[in-house]
VMD Tcl script that draws the C-alpha trace (Angstrom):
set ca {
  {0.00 0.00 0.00}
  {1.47 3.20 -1.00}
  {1.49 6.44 0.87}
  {1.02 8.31 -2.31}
  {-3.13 9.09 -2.88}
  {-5.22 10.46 -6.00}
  {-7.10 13.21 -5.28}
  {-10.63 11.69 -3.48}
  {-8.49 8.94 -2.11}
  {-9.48 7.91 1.25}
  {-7.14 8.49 3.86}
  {-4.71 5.75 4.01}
  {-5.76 4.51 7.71}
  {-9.33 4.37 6.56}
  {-7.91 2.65 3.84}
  {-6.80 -0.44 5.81}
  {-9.81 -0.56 8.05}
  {-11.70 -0.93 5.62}
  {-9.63 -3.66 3.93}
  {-9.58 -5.10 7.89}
  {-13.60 -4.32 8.01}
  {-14.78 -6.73 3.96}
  {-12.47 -9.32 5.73}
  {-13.84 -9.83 8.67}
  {-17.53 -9.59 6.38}
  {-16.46 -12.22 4.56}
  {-15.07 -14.55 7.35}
  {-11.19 -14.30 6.39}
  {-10.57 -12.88 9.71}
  {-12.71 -14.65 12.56}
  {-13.91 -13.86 15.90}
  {-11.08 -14.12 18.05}
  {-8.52 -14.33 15.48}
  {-5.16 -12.70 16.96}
  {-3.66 -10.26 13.98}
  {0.10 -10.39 13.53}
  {2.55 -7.86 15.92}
  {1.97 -4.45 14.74}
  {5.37 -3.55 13.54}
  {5.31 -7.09 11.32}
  {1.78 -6.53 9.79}
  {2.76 -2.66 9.54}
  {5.79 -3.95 7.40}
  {3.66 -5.96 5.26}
  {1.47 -3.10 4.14}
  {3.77 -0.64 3.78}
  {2.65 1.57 5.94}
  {4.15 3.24 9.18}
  {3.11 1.65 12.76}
  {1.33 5.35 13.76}
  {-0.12 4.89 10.67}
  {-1.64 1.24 11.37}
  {-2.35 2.06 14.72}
  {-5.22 4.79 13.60}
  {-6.53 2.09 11.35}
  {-6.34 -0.31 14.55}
  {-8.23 2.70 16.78}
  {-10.71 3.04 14.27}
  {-11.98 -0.61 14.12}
  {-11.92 -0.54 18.10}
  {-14.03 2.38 17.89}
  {-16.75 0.63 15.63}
  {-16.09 -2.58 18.20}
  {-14.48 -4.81 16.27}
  {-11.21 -5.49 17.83}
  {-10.00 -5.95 21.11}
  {-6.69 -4.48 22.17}
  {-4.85 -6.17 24.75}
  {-2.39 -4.48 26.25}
  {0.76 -7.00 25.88}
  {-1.34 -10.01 24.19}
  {-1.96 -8.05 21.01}
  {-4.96 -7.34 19.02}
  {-7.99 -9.70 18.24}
  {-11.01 -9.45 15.97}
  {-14.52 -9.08 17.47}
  {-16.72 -10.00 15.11}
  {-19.76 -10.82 16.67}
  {-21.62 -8.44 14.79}
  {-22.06 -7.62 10.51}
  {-19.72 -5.54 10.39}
  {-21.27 -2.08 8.12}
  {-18.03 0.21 6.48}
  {-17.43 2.44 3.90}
  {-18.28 -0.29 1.63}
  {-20.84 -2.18 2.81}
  {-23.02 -1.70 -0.07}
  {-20.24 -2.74 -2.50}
  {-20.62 -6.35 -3.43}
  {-17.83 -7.72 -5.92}
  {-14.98 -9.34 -4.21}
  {-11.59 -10.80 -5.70}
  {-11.84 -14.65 -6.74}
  {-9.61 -15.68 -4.27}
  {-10.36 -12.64 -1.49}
  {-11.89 -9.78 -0.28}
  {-10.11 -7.06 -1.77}
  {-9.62 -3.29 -1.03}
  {-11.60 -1.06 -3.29}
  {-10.43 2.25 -5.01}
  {-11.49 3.89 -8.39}
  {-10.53 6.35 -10.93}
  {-12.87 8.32 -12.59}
  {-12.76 8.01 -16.44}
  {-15.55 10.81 -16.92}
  {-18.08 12.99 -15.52}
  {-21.34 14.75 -17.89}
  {-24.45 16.30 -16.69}
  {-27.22 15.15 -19.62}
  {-30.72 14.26 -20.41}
  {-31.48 11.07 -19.32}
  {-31.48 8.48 -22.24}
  {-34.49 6.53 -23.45}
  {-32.63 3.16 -22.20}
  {-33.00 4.44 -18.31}
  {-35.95 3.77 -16.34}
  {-38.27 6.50 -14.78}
  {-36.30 7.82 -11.50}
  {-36.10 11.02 -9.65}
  {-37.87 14.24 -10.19}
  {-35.13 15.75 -13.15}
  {-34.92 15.18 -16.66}
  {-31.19 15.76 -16.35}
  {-28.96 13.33 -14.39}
  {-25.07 13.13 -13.61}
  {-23.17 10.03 -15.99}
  {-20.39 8.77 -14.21}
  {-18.34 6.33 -15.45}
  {-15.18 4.89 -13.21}
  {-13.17 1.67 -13.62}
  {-13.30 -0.23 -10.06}
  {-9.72 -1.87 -8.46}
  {-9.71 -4.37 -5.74}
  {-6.25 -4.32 -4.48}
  {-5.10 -2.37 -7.17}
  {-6.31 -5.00 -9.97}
  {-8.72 -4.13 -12.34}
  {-11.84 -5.35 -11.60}
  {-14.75 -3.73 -13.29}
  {-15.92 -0.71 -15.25}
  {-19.37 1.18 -14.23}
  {-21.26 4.10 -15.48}
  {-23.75 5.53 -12.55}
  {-26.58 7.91 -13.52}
  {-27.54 10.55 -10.06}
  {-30.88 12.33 -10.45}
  {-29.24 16.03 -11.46}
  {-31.94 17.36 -8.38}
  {-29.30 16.29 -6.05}
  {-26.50 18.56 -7.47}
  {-25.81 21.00 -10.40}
  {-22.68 20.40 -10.98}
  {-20.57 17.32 -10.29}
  {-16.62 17.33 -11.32}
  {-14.32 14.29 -11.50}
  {-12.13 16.01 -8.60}
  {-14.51 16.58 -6.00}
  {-15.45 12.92 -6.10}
  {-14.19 10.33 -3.37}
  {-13.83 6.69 -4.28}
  {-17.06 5.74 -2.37}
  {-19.65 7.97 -3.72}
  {-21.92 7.12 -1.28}
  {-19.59 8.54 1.19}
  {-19.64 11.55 -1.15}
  {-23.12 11.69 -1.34}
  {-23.82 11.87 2.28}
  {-20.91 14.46 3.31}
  {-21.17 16.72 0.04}
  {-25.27 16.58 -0.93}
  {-26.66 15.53 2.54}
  {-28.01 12.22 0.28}
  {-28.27 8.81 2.32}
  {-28.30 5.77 0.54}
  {-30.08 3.51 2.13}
  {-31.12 0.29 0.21}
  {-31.26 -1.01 -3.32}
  {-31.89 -3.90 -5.45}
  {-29.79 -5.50 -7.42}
  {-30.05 -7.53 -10.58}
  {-27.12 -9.87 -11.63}
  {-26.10 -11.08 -14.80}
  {-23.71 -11.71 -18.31}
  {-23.65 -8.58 -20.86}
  {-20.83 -7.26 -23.67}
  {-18.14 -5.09 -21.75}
  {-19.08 -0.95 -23.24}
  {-17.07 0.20 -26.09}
  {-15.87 2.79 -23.99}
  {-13.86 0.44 -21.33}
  {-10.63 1.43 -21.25}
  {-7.63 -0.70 -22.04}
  {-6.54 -1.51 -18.58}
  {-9.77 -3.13 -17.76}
  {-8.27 -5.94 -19.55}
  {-11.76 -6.75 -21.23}
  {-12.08 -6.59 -25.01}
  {-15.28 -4.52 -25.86}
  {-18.07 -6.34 -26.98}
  {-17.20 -9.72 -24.78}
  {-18.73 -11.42 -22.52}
  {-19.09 -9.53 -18.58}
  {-20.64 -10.70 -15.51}
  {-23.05 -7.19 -15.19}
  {-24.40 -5.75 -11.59}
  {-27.61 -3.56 -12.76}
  {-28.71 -1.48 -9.38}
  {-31.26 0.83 -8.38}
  {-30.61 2.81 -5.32}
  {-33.00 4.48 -2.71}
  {-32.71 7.54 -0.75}
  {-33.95 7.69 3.10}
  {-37.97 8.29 1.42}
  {-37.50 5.84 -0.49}
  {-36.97 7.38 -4.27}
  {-34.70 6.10 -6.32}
  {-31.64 8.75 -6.57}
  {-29.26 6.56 -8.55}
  {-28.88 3.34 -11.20}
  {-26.09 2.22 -12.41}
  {-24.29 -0.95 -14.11}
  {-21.21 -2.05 -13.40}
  {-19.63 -4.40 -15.54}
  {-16.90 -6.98 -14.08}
  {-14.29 -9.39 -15.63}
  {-15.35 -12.87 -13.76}
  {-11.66 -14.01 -13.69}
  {-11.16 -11.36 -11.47}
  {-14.16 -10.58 -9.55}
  {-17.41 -12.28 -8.39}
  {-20.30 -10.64 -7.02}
  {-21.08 -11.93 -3.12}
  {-23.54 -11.00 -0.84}
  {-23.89 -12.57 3.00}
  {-26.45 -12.02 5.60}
  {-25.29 -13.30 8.93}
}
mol new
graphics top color blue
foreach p $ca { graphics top sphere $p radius 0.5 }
foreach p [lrange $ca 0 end-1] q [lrange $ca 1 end] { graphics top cylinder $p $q radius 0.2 }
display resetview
């Protein structure tokens, strides 16, 4: 893990507990499981000890681990744990995965024919980002926002969870959605590095997402290469 960080990066403490948070979701780490000395797991993600020891404080805070003073540190995950990325499903083939994006464009338009009916605009915000999970590309997705949530939206003002960004920036909480899961060509407009040829076969996430009274303020589709990814979701 690098210290350097694209602009909407999340800070690089929240970055691990939230790596620490999808793997105790998905059962890697285990209630009760001890996690290696901090100066030995700080080495391994290349990060400094003060740095990991935020990260630590942070998943205390949202009681998950249990810091013994000199035992060590152990999971508590007797509850589902709910992070940054909770609502983001796909997950490496052979892990969890830490989640970052880069935003390939940003244009405020008319809504297209193809879109269903949601939200009160005609207008809504295309985004379109290719998805990493630790640093691997993983997926491509273009997200249409209602444009009555915000007049303007720029690539740079964006964080990598735009849910985050919707709750801090346009006081929008998203708070459920439904997703529908299946195979469709990857978009011309994929870039290179997604490592998909256009027009082949992708796994496809199609989502509609509701705000606290229950409209629907976003859909998107994200499109993901199934020899990286798969799409997982766990109720506990």
């Amino acid at each position: 893990m690098t210290q350097e960080q694209p602009s909407g990066a999340l800070p690089i403490y929240l970055q691990v507990s939230e790596m620490l948070i999808r793997d105790i979701a998905a059962g890697t780490l285990v209630d009760g499981s001890r996690l290696p000395p901090e100066r030995d797991m700080a080495k391994s993600l290349d990060i400094s000890v003060g740095t990991l020891r935020k990260s630590l404080a942070e998943l205390e805070k949202r009681g998950l681990l249990d810091r013994r003073q000199g035992s060590g540190n152990y999971i508590r995950a007797t509850q589902s744990p709910e992070g940054i990325y909770a609502f983001f499903r796909l997950e490496l083939v052979n892990g969890t995965g830490l989640p970052t994006a880069q935003v390939l464009d940003v244009t405020r338009m008319k809504k297209p024919d193809h879109l269903p009916q949601f939200g009160r605009s005609i207008d809504a915000h295309r985004i379109r980002r290719i998805r990493f999970l630790d640093k691997t590309p993983a997926a491509v997705e273009e997200i249409w926002l209602d444009g009555s949530y915000a007049k303007t939206l720029t690539a740079g003002e964006l964080s990598e969870s735009l849910y985050l960004h919707y709750r801090e920036a346009l006081d929008l909480w998203i708070t459920g959605f439904d997703d529908s899961v299946g195979v469709a060509p990857c978009p011309d407009w994929a870039p290179i590095e997604f490592g998909v040829t256009p027009g082949a076969a992708c796994g496809i996430v199609e989502r509609h997402s509701r705000a606290r009274d229950g409209a629907i303020a976003e859909v998107s589709r994200n499109w993901f290469d199934s020899n990286v990814a798969r799409y997982v979701a766990r109720m506990r």
